[in-house]
C-alpha positions as protocol buffer text, in pm:
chain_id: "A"
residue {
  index: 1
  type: UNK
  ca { x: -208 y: -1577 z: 14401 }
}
residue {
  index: 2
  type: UNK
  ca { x: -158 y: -1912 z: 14559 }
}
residue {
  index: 3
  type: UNK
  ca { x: -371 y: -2039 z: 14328 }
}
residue {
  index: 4
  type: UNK
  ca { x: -151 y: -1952 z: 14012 }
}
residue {
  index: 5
  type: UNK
  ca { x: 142 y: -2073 z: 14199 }
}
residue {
  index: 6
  type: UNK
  ca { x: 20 y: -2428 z: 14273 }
}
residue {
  index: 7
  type: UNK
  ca { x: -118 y: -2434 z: 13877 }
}
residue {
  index: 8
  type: UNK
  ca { x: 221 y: -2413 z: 13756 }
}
residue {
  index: 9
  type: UNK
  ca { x: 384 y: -2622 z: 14006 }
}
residue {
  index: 10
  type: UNK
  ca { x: 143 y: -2868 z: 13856 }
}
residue {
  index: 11
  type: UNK
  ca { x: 239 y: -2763 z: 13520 }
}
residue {
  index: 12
  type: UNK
  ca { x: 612 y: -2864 z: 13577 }
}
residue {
  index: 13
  type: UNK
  ca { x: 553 y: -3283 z: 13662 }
}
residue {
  index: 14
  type: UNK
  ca { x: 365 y: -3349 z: 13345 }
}
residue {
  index: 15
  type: UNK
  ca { x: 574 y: -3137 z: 13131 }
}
residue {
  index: 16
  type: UNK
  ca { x: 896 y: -3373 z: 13290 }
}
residue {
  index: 17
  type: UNK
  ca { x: 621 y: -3682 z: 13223 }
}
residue {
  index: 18
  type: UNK
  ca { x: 555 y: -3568 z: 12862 }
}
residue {
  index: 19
  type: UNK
  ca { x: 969 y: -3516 z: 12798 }
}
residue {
  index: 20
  type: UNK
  ca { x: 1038 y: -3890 z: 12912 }
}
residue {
  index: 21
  type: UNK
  ca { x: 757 y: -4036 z: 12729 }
}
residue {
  index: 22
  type: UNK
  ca { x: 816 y: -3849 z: 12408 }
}
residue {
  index: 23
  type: UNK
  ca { x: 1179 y: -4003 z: 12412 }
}
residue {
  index: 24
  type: UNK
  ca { x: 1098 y: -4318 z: 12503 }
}
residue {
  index: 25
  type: UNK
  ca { x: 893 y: -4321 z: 12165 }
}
residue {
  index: 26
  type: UNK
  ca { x: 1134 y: -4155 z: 11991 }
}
residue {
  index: 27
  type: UNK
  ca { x: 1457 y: -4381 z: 12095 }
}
residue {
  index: 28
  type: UNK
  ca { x: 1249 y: -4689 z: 11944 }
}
residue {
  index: 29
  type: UNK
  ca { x: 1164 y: -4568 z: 11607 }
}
residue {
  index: 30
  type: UNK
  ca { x: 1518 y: -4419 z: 11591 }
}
residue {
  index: 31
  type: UNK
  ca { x: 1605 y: -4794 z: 11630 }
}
residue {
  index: 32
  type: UNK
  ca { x: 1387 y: -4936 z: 11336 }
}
residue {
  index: 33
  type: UNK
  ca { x: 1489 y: -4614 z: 11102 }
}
residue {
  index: 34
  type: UNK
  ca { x: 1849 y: -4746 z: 11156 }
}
residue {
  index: 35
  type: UNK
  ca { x: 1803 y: -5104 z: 11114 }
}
residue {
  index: 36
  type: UNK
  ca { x: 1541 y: -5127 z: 10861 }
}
residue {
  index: 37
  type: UNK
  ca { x: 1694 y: -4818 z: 10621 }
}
residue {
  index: 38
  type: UNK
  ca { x: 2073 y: -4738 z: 10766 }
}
residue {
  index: 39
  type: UNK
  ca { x: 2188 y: -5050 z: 10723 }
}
residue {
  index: 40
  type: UNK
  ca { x: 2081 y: -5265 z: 10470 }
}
residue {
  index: 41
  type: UNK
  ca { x: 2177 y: -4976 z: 10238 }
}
residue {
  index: 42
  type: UNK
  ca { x: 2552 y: -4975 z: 10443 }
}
residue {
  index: 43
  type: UNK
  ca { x: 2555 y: -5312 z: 10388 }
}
residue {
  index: 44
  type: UNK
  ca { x: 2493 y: -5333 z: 10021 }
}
residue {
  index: 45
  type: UNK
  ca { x: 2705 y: -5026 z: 9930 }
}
residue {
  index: 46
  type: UNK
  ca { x: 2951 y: -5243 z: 10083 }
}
residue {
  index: 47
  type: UNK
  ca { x: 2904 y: -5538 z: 9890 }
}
residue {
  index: 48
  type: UNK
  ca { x: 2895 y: -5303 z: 9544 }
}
residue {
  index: 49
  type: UNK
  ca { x: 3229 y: -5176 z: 9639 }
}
residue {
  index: 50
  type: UNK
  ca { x: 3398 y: -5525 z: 9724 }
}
residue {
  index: 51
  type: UNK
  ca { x: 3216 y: -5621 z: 9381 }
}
residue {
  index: 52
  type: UNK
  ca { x: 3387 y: -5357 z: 9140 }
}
residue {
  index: 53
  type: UNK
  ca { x: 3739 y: -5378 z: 9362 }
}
residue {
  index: 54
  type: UNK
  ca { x: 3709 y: -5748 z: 9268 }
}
residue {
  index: 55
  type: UNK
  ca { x: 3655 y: -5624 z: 8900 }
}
residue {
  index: 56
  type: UNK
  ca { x: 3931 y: -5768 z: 8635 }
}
residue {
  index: 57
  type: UNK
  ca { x: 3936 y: -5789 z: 8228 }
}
residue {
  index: 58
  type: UNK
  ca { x: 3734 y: -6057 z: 8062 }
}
residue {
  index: 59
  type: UNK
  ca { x: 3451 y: -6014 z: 8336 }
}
residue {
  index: 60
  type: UNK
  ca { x: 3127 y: -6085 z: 8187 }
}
residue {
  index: 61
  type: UNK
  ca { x: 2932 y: -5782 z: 8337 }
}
residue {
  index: 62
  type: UNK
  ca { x: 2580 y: -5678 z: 8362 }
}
residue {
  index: 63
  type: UNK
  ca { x: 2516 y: -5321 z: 8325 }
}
residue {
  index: 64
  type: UNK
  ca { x: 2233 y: -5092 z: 8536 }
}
residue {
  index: 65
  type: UNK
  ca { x: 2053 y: -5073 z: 8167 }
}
residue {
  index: 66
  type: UNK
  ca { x: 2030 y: -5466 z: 8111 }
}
residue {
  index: 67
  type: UNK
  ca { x: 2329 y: -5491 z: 7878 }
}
residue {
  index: 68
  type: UNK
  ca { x: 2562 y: -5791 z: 7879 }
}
residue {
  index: 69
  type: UNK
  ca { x: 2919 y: -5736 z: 7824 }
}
residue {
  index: 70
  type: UNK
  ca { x: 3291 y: -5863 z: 7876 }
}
residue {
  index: 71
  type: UNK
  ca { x: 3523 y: -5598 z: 8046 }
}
residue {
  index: 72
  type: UNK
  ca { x: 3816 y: -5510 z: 7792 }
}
residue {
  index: 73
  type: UNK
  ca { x: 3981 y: -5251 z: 8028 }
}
residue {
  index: 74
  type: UNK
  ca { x: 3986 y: -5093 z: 8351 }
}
residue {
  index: 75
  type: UNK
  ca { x: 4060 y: -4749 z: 8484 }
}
residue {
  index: 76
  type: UNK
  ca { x: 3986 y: -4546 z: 8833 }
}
residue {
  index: 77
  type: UNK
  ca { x: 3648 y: -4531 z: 8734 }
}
residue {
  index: 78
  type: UNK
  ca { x: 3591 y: -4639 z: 8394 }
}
residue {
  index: 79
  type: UNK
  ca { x: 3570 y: -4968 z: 8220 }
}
residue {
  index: 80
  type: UNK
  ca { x: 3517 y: -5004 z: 7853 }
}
residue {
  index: 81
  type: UNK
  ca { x: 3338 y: -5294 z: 7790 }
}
residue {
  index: 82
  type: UNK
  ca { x: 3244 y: -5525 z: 7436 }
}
residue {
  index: 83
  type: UNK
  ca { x: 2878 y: -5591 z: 7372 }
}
residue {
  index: 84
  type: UNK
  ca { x: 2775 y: -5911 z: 7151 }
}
residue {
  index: 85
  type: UNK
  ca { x: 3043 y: -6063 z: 6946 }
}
residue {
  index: 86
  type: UNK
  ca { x: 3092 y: -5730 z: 6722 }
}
residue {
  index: 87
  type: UNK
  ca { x: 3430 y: -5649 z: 6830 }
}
residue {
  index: 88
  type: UNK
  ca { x: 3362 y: -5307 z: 6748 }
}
residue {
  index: 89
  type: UNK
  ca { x: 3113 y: -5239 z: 7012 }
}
residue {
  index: 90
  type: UNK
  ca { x: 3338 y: -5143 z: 7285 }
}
residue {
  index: 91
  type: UNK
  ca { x: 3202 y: -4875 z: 7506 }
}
residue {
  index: 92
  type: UNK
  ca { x: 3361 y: -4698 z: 7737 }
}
residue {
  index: 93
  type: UNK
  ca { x: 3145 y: -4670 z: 8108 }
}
residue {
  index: 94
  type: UNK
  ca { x: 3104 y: -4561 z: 8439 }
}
residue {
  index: 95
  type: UNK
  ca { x: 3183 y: -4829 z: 8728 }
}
residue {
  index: 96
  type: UNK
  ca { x: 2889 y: -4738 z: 8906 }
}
residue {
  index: 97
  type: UNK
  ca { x: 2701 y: -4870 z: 8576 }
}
residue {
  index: 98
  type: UNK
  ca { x: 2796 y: -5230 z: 8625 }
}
residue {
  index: 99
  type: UNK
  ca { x: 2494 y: -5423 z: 8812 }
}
residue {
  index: 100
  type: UNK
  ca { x: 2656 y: -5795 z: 8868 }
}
residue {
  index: 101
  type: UNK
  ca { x: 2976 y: -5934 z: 8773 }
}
residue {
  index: 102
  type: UNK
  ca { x: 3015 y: -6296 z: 8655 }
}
residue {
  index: 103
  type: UNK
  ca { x: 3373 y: -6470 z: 8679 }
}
residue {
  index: 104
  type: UNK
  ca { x: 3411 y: -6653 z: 8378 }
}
residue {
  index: 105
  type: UNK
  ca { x: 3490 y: -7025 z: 8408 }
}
residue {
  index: 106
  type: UNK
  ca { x: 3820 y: -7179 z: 8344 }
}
residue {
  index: 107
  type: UNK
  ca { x: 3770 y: -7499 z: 8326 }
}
């Protein structure tokens, strides 16, 4: 009987040991998930919103699908935008669709 009792007296140490090592391996990786994954994407989500707040007619706009444009008109989340010099190529699009936004100079 003594026997089983000093076994799992044993038993309780390591399994204390094995807790605090397990987090201290865990704490670290939870470190590089957030820093190389949270918040780059944080940070560029932020930068796409800025971007499209910033957003005004006569934009020249790149969309997602490679498409040049110049913004006609802006709603909540729509913009209908003119492709080549056809003026009747004006498509109306999603926000999120728009890549990169170039000010145009006015020089």
């Amino acid at each position: 009987m003594n026997l089983l009792l000093t076994a799992a007296a044993a038993a309780e140490p390591s399994l204390a040991g094995s807790l605090v090592s397990l987090l201290v391996m865990i704490i670290p990786f939870g470190l590089i998930f957030y820093f190389m994954l949270v918040r780059p994407q944080k940070k560029e989500q932020k930068r796409m919103n800025e971007m499209l707040s910033a957003l005004e007619t006569g934009d020249v706009v790149l969309t997602t699908s490679g498409f040049y444009g110049v913004v006609i008109d802006i709603t909540d989340d729509t913009v209908i935008v003119e492709f080549g010099n056809n003026k009747n190529c004006r498509i109306p699009m999603a926000k999120s669709a728009i890549a990169q936004v170039e000010k145009p100079d006015n020089q």
